[in-house]
N, C-alpha and C positions, 0 to 999 in steps of 0.2 A: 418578845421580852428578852429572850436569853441573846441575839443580836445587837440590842440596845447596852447588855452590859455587858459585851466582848466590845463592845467600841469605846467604854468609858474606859474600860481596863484599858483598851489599845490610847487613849488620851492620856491618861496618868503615864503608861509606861515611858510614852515619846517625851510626856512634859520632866516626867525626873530625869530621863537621858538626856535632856536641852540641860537642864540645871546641874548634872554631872557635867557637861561638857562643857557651861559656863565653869564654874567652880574651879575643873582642871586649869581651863586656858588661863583664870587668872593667877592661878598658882604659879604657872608655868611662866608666866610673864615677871613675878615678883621674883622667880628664881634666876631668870633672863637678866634682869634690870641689876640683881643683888651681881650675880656672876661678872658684869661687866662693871661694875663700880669695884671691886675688887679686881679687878686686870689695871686698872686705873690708875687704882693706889698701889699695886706691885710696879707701875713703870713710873709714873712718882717718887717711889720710893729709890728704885735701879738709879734713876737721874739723878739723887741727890745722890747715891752713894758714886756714881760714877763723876761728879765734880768735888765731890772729897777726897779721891782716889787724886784725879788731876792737880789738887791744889799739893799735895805729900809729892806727886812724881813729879812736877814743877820746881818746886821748894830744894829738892834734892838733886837735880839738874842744874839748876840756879846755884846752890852750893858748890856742884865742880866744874860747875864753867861759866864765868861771870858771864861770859858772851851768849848764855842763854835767851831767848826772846821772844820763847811758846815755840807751839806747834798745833795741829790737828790730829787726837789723837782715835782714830775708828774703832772699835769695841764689836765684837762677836761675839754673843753669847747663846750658850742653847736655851732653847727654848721649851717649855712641854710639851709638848707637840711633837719635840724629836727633832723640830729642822731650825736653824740659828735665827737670831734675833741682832739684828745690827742698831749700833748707834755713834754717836760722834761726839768728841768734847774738844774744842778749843780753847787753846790755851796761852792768854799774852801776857806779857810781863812789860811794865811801863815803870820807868825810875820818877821817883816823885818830883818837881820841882824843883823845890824849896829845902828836902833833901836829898842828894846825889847817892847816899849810900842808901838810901831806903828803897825799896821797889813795892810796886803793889803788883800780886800775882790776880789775874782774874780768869776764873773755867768758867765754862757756861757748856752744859751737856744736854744735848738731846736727846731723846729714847722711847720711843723705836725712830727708827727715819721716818718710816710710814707717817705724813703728815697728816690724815686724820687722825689718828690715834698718841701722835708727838705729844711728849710733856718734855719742859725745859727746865733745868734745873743750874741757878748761878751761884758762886761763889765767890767770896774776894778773899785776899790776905796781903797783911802786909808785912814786908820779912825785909832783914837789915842785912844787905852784903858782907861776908865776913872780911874781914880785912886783907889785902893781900902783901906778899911780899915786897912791895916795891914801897909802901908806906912803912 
């Protein structure tokens, strides 16, 4: 008799450590899923600031040098982790047709490179050449 109930106890004990051990894993996974949807939306968010960034340092180049016409512009930044996080923003500038003094600026920034984890983030503006001296 006292056999039979050191094996029930021993049945309970393993079945509540299975269902502690479920419960954890899936905790552990909701924290997994949550933590990486938020790295997601922080490199989302980087890309959009970093083609905001390109469209002002475009605008502002375009301002002192008509002969401006983009660039590619590489981005280092740190990361948590402690070791740097790269990404890249292009940037071209096209004069409109139909008007010669207008340009449309367009960035398009990606972030990280790492192409499974890339988010792309684009831009346009369109800005009026200031007039120069010779008009």
């Amino acid at each position: 008799m006292k056999s039979n109930r050191r094996g029930t106890i021993l049945v309970v004990a393993l079945t509540t450590l299975l269902v502690v051990t479920l419960v954890a894993g899936a905790v552990l996974r909701g924290y997994l899923q949550t933590y990486r949807q938020l790295r997601r939306e922080q490199d989302q968010l980087q890309a959009q600031w970093l083609a905001d960034s390109a469209l002002a340092r475009a605008a502002i180049k375009l301002g002192a040098d008509s002969k401006y016409v983009g660039e590619t512009w590489k981005v280092e930044l740190p990361a948590a982790s402690g070791d740097t996080t790269t990404g890249s923003v292009s940037i071209t500038i096209e004069p409109l047709a139909d008007q010669p003094s207008v340009s449309r600026i367009a960035a398009s920034a990606r972030f990280p490179e790492d192409e499974r984890l890339r988010t792309i983030a684009e831009r346009t503006l369109t800005v009026s050449k200031p007039p120069t001296p010779d008009n």
